[in-house]
C-alpha positions as CSV (number, residue, x, y, z in Angstrom):
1,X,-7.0,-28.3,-4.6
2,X,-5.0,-25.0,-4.9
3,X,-6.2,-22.2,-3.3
4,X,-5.8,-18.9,-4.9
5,X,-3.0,-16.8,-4.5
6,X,-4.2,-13.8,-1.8
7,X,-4.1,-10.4,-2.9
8,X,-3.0,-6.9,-0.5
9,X,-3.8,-3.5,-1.5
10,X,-2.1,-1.6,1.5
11,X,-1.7,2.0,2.5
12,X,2.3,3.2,3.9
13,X,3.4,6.0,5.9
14,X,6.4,7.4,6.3
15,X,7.8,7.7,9.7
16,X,10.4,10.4,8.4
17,X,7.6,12.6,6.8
18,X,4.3,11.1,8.6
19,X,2.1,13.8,6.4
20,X,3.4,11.1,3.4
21,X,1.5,8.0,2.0
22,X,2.1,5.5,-0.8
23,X,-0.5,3.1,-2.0
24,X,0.7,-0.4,-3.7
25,X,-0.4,-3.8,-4.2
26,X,1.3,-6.9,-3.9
27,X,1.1,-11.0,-2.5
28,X,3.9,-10.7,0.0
29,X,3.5,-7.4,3.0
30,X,6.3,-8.2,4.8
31,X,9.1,-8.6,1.5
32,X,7.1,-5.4,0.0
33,X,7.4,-3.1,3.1
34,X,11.1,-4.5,3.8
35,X,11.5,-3.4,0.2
36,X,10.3,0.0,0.1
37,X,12.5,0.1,3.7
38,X,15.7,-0.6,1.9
39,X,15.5,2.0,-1.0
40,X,14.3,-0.3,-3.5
41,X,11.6,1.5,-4.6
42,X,12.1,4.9,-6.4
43,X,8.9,6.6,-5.4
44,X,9.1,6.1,-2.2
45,X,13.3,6.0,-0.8
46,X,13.1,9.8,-0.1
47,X,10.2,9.2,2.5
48,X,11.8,5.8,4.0
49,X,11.5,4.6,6.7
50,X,7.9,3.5,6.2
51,X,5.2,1.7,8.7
52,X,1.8,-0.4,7.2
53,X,-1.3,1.9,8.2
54,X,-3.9,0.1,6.5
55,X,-3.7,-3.9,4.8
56,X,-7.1,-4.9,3.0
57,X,-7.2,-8.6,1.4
58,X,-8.7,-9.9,-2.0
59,X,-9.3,-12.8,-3.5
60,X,-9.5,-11.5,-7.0
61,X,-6.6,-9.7,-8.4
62,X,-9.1,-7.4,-10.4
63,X,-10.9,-6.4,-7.4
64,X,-7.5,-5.4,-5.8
65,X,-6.6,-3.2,-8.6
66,X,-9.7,-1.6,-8.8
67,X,-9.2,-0.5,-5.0
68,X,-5.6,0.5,-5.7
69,X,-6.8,2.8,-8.4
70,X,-9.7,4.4,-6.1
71,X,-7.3,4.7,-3.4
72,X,-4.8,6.7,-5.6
73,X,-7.5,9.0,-6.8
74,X,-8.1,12.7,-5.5
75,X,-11.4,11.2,-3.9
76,X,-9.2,8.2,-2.8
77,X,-7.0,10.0,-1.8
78,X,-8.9,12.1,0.7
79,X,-10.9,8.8,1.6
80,X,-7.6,7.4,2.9
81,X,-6.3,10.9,4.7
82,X,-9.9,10.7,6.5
83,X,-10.0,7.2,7.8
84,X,-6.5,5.8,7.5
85,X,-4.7,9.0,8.6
């Protein structure tokens, strides 16, 4: 039986600019952060190089998004300077 594919909504921050964050999503942390690491990423080259600050796991793919799109919110935004600065 296949067990479902695991989902990551995680929180960067750069080490150049630590006042900086980027929110993403993705299945694979370490390819993703080695990615934004080597200028892949548009959004976020300026800022590199950047550490994982906060990794939170779903099951459901829906359930990640939904998160994501809280997180890059003004309130989500301000929930992630509070707790995950």
């Amino acid at each position: 039986m296949n067990q479902p594919q695991k989902r990551f909504v995680y929180v960067l921050r750069s080490l150049k600019d630590p006042t900086r964050q980027y929110v993403g999503r993705t299945y694979d942390v370490a390819s993703r952060l080695a990615s934004h690491n080597a200028g892949a990423s548009p959004k976020t080259t300026k800022h590199r190089p950047w550490q994982v600050v906060v990794l939170v796991q779903f099951l459901l793919e829906e359930r990640a998004e939904e998160f994501q799109k809280f997180l890059k919110s003004a309130s989500g935004r301000a929930f992630t300077k509070q707790y995950f600065a």
